[in-house]
PyMOL commands that place a pseudoatom at each C-alpha (Angstrom):
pseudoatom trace, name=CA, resn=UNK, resi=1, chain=A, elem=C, hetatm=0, pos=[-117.389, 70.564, -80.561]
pseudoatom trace, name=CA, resn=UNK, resi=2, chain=A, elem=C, hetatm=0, pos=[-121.222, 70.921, -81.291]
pseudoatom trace, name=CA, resn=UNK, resi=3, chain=A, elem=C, hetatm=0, pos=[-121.694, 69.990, -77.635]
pseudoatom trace, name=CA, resn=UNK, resi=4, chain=A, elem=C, hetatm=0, pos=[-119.692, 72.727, -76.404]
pseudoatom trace, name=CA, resn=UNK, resi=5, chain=A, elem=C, hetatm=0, pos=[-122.273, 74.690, -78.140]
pseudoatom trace, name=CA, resn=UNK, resi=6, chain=A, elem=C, hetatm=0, pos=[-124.997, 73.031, -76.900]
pseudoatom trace, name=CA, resn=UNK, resi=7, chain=A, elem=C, hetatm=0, pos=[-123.786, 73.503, -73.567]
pseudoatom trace, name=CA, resn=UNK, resi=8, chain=A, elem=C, hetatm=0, pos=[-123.260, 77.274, -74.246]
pseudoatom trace, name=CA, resn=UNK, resi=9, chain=A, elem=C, hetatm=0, pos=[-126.713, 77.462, -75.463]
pseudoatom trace, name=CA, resn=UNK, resi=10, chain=A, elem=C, hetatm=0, pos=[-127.840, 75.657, -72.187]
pseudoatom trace, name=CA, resn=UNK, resi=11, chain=A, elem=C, hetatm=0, pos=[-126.326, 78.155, -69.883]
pseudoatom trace, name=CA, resn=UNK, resi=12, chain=A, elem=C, hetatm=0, pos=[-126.360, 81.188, -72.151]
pseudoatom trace, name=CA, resn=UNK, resi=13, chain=A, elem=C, hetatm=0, pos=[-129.751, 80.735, -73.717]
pseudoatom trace, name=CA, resn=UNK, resi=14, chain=A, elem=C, hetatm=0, pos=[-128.391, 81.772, -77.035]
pseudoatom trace, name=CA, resn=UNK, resi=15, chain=A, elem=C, hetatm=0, pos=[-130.278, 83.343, -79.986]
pseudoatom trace, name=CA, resn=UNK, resi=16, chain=A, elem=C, hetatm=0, pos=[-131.570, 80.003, -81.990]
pseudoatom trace, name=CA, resn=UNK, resi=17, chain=A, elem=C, hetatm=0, pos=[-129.755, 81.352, -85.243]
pseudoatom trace, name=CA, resn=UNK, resi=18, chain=A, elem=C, hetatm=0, pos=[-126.548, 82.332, -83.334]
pseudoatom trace, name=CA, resn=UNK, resi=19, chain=A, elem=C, hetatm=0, pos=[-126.578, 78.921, -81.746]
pseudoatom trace, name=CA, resn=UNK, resi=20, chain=A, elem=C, hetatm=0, pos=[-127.296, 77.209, -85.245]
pseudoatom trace, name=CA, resn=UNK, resi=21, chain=A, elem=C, hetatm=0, pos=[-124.531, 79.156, -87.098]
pseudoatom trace, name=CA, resn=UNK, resi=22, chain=A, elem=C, hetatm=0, pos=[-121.755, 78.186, -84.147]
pseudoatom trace, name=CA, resn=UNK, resi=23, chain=A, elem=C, hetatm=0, pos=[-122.663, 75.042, -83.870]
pseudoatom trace, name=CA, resn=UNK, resi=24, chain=A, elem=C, hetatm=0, pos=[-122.267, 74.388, -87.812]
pseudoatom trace, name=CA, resn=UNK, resi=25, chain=A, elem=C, hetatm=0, pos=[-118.882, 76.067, -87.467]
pseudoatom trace, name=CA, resn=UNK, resi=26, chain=A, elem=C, hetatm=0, pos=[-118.114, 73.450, -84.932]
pseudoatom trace, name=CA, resn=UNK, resi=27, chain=A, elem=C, hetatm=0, pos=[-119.142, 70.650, -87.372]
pseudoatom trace, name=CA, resn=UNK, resi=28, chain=A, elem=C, hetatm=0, pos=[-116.607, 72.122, -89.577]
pseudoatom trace, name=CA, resn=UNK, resi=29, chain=A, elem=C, hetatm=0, pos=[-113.883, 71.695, -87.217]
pseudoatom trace, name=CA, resn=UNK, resi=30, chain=A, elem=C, hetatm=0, pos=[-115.073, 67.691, -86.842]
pseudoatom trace, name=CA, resn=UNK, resi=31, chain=A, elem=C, hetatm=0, pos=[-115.321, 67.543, -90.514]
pseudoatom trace, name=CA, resn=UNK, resi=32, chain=A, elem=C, hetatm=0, pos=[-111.436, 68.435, -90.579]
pseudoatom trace, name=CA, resn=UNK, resi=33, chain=A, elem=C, hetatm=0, pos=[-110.339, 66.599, -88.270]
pseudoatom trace, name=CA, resn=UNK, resi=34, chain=A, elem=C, hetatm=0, pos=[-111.977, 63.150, -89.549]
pseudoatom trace, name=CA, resn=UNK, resi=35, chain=A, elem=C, hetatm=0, pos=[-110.855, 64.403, -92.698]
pseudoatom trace, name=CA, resn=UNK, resi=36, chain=A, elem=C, hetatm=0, pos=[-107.058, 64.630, -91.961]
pseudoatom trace, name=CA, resn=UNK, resi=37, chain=A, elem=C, hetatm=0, pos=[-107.317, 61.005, -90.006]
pseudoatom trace, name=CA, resn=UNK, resi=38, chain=A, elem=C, hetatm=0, pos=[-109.102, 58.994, -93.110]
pseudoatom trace, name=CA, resn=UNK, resi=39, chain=A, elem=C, hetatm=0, pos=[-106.089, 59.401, -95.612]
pseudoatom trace, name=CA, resn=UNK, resi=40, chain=A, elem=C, hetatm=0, pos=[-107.950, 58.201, -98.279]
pseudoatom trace, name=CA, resn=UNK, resi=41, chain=A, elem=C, hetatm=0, pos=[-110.505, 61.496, -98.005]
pseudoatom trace, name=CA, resn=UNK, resi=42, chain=A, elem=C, hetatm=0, pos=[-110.260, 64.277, -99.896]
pseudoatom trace, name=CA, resn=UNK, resi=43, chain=A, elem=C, hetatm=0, pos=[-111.678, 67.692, -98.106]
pseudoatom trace, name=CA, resn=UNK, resi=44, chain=A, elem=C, hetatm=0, pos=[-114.122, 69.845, -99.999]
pseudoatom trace, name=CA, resn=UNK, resi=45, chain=A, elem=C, hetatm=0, pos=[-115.646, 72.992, -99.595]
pseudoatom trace, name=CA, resn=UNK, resi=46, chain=A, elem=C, hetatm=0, pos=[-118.159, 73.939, -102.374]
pseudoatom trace, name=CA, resn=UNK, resi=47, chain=A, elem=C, hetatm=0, pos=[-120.402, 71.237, -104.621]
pseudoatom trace, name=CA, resn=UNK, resi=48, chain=A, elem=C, hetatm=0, pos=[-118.216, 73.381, -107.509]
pseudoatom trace, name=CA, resn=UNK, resi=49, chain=A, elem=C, hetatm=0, pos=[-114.885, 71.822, -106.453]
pseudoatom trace, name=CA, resn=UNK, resi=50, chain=A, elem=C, hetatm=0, pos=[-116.463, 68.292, -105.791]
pseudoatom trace, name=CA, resn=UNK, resi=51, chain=A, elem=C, hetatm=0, pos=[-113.361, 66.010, -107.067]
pseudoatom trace, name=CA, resn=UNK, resi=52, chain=A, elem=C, hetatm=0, pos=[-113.935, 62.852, -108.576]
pseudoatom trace, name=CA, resn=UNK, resi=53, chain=A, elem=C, hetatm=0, pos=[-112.995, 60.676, -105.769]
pseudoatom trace, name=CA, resn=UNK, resi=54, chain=A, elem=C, hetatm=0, pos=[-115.445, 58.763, -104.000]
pseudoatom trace, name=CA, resn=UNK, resi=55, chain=A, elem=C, hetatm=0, pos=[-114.972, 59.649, -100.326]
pseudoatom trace, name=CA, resn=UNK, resi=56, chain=A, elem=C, hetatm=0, pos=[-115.338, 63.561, -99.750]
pseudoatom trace, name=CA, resn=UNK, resi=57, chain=A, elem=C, hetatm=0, pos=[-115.351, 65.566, -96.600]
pseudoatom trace, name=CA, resn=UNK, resi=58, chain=A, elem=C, hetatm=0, pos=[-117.386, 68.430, -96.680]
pseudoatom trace, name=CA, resn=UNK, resi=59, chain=A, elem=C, hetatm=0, pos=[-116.832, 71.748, -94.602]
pseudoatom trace, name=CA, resn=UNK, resi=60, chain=A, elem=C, hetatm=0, pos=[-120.520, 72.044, -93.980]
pseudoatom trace, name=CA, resn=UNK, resi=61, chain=A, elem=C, hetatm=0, pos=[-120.493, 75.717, -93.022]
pseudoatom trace, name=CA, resn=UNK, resi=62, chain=A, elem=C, hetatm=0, pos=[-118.836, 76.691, -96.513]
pseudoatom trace, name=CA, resn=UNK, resi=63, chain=A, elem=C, hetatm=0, pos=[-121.369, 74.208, -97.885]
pseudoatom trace, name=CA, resn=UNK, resi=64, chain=A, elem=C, hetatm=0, pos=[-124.276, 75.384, -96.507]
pseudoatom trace, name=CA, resn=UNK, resi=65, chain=A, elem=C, hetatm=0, pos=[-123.754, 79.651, -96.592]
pseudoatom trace, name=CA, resn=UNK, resi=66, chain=A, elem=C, hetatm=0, pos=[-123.236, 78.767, -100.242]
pseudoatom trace, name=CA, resn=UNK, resi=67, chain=A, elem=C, hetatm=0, pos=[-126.269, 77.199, -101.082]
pseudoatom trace, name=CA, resn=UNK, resi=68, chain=A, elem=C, hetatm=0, pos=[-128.524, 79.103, -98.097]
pseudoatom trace, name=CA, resn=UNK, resi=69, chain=A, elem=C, hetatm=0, pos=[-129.608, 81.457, -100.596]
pseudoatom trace, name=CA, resn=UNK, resi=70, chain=A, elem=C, hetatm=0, pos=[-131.002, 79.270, -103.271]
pseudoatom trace, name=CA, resn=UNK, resi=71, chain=A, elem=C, hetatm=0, pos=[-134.947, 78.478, -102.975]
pseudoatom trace, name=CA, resn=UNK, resi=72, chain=A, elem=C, hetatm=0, pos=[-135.817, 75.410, -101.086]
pseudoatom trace, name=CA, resn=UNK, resi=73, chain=A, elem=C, hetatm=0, pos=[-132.366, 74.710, -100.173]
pseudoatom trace, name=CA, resn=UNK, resi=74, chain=A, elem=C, hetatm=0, pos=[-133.121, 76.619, -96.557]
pseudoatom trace, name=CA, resn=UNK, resi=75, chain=A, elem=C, hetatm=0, pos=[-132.857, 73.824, -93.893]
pseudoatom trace, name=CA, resn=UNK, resi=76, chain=A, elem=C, hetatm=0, pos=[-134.612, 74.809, -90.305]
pseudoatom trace, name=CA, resn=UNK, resi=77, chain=A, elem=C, hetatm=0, pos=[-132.649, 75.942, -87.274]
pseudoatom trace, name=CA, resn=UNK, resi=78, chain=A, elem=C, hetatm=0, pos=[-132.920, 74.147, -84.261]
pseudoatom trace, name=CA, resn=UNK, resi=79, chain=A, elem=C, hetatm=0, pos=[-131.487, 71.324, -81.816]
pseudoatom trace, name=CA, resn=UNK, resi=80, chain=A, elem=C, hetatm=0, pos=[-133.523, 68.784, -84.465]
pseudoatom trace, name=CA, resn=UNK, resi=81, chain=A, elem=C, hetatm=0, pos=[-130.837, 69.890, -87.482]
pseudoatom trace, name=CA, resn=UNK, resi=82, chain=A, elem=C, hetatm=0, pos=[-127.359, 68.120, -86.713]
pseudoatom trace, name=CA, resn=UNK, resi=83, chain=A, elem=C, hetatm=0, pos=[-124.844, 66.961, -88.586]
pseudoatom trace, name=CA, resn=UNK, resi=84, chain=A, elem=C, hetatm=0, pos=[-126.976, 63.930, -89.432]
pseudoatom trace, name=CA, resn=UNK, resi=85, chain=A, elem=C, hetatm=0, pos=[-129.254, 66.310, -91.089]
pseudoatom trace, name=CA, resn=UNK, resi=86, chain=A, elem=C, hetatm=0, pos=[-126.471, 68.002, -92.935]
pseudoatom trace, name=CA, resn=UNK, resi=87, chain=A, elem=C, hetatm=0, pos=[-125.139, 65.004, -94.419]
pseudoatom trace, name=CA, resn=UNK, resi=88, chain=A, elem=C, hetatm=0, pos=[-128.627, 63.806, -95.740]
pseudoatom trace, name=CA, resn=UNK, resi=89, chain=A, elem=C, hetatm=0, pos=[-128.632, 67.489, -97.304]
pseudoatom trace, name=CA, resn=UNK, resi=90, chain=A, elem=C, hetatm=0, pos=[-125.808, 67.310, -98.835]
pseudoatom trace, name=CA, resn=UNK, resi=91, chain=A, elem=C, hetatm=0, pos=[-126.152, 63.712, -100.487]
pseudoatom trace, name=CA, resn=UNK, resi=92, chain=A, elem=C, hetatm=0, pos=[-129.406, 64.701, -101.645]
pseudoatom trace, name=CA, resn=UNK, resi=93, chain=A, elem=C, hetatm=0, pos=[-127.802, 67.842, -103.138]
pseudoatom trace, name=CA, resn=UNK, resi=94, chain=A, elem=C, hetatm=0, pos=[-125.554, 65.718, -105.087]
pseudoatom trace, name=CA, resn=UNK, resi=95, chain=A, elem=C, hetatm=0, pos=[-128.148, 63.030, -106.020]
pseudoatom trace, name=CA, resn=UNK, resi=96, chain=A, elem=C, hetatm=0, pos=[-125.887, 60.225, -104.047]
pseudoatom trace, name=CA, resn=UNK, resi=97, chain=A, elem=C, hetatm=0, pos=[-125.871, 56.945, -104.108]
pseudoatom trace, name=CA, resn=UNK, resi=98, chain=A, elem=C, hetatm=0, pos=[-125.084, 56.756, -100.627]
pseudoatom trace, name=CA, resn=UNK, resi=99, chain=A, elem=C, hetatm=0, pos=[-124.946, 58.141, -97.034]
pseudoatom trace, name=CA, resn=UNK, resi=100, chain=A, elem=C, hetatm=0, pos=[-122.510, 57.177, -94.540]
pseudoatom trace, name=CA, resn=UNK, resi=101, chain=A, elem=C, hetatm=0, pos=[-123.060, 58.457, -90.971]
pseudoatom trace, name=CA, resn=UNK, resi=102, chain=A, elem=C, hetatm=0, pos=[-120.434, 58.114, -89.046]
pseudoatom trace, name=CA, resn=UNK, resi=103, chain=A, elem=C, hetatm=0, pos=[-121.056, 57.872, -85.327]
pseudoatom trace, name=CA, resn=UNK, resi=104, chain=A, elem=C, hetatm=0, pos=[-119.729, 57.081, -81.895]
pseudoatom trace, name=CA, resn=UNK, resi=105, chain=A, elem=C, hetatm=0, pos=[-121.749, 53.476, -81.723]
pseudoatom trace, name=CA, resn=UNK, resi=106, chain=A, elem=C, hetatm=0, pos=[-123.964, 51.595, -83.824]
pseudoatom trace, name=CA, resn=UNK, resi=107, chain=A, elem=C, hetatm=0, pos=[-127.841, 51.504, -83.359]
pseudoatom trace, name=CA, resn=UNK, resi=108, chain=A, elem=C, hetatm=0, pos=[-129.690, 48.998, -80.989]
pseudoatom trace, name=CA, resn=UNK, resi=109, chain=A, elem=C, hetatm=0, pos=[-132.424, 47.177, -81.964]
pseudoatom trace, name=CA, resn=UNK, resi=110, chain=A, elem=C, hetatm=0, pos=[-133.529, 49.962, -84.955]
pseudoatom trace, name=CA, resn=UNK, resi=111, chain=A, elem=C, hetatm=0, pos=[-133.924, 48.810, -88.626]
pseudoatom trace, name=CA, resn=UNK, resi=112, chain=A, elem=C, hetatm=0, pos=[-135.186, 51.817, -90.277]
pseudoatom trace, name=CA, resn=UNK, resi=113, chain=A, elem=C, hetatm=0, pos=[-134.114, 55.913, -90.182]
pseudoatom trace, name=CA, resn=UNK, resi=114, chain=A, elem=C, hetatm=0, pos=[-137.586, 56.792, -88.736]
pseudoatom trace, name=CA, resn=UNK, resi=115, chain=A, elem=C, hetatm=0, pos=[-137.093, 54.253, -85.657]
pseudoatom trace, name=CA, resn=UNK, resi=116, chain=A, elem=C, hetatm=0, pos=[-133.008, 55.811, -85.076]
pseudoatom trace, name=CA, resn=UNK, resi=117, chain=A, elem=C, hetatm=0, pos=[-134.286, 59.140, -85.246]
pseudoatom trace, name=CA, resn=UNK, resi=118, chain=A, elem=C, hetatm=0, pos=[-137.477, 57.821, -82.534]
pseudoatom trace, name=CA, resn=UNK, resi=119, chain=A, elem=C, hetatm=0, pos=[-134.828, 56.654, -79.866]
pseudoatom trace, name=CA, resn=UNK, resi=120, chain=A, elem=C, hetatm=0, pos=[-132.574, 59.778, -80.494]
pseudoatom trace, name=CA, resn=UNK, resi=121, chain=A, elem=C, hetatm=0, pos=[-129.501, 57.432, -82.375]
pseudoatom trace, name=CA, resn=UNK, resi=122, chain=A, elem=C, hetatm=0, pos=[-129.858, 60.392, -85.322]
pseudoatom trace, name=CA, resn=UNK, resi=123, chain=A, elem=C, hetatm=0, pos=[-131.815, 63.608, -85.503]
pseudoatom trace, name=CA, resn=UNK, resi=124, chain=A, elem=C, hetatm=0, pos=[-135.221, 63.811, -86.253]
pseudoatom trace, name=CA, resn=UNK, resi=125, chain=A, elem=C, hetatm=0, pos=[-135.191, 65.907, -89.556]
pseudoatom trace, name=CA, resn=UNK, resi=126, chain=A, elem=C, hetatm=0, pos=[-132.869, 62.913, -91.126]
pseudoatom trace, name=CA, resn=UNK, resi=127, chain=A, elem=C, hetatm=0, pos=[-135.708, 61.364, -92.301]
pseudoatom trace, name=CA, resn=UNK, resi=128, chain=A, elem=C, hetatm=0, pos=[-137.392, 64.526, -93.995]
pseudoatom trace, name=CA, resn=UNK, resi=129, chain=A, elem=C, hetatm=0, pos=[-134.086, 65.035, -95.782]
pseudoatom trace, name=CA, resn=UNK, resi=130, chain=A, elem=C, hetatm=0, pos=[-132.984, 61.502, -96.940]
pseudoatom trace, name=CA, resn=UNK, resi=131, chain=A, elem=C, hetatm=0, pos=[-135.234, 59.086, -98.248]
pseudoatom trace, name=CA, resn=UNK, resi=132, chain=A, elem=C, hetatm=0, pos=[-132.787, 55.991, -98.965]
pseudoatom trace, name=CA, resn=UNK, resi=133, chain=A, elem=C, hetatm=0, pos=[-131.180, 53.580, -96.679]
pseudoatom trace, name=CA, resn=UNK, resi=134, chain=A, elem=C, hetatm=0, pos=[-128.471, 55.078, -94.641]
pseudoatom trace, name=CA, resn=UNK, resi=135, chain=A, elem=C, hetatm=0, pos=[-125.240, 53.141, -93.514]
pseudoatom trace, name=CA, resn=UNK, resi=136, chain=A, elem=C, hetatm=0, pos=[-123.737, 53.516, -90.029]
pseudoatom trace, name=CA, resn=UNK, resi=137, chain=A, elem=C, hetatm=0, pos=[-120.310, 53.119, -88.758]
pseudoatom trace, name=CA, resn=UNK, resi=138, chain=A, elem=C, hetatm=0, pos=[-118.994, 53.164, -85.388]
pseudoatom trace, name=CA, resn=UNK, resi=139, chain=A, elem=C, hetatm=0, pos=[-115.796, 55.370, -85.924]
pseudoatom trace, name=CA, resn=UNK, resi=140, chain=A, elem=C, hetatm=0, pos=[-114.454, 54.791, -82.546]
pseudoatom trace, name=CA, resn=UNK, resi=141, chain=A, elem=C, hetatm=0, pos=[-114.219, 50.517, -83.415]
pseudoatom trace, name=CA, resn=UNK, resi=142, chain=A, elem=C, hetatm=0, pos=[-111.535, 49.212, -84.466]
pseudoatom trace, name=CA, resn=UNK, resi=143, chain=A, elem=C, hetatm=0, pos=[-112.548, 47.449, -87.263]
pseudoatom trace, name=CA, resn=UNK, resi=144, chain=A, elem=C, hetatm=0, pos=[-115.327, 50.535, -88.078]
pseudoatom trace, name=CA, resn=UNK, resi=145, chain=A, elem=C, hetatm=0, pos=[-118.278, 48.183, -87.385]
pseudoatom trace, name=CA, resn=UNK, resi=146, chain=A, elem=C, hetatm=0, pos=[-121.384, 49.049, -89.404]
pseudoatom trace, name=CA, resn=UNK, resi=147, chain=A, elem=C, hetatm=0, pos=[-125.002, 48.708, -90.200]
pseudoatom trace, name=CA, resn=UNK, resi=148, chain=A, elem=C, hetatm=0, pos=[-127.589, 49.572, -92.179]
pseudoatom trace, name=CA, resn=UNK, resi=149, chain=A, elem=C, hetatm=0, pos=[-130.744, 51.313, -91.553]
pseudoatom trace, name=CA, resn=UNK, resi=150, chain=A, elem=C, hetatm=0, pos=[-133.506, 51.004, -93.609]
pseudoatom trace, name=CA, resn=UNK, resi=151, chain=A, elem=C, hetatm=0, pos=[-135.510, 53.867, -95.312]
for i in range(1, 151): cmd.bond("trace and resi %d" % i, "trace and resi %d" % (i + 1))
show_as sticks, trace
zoom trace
């Protein structure tokens, strides 16, 4: 859905914010769906309703117009802010344990969040965002292969 944006962007040369805003929206709609296909997720949509359960889907968009306003919590707009970003926000928010990226394919030949984000496997604001190891796992597998990347 973000890369319908994207695309939109490309041919419309969209306003950077307008761009940024729809293509959060978008993630929203992938959050949902993933959400409604891992059973064992619960959706979320404010850090105030966080349930107990260890696997939450958040509705970014909600997330992030919520906490937009609050000093330092501002992340930049552009191409270099995806979803990978987001998520690092977010876990970092709630002082996690743990990120889990879930992605179309695994890594090749990285070991650390700096080198992913070199060769384009993540954005490159992931590793101003997250300082911890990040794990990967190719939700299109079967058997949801994964990997670790190093901080």
């Amino acid at each position: 859905m973000a890369d319908a944006v994207r695309r939109l962007d490309q041919v419309h040369g969209l306003d950077a914010t307008i761009a940024h805003e729809l293509a959060i929206r978008a993630m929203s709609l992938n959050a949902r769906l993933v959400a409604s296909l891992l059973t064992e997720m619960v959706w979320c949509e404010s850090f105030e309703e966080l349930p107990p359960e260890p696997l939450v889907m958040f509705d970014p968009w909600r997330v992030l117009s919520a906490k937009a306003a609050l000093p330092g919590n501002v992340l930049p707009v552009g191409w270099h802010v995806t979803s990978d970003s987001i998520a690092g926000w977010i876990a970092r928010q709630l002082k996690a344990d743990e990120l889990v990226l879930l992605k179309s394919a695994l890594p090749d030949g990285v070991g650390s969040i700096a080198e992913a984000a070199e060769q384009g496997y993540c954005d490159t604001h992931l590793p101003v965002v997250w300082h911890q190891a990040v794990r990967c796992v190719n939700f299109r597998s079967r058997d949801f292969a994964e990997c670790r990347l190093a901080k």
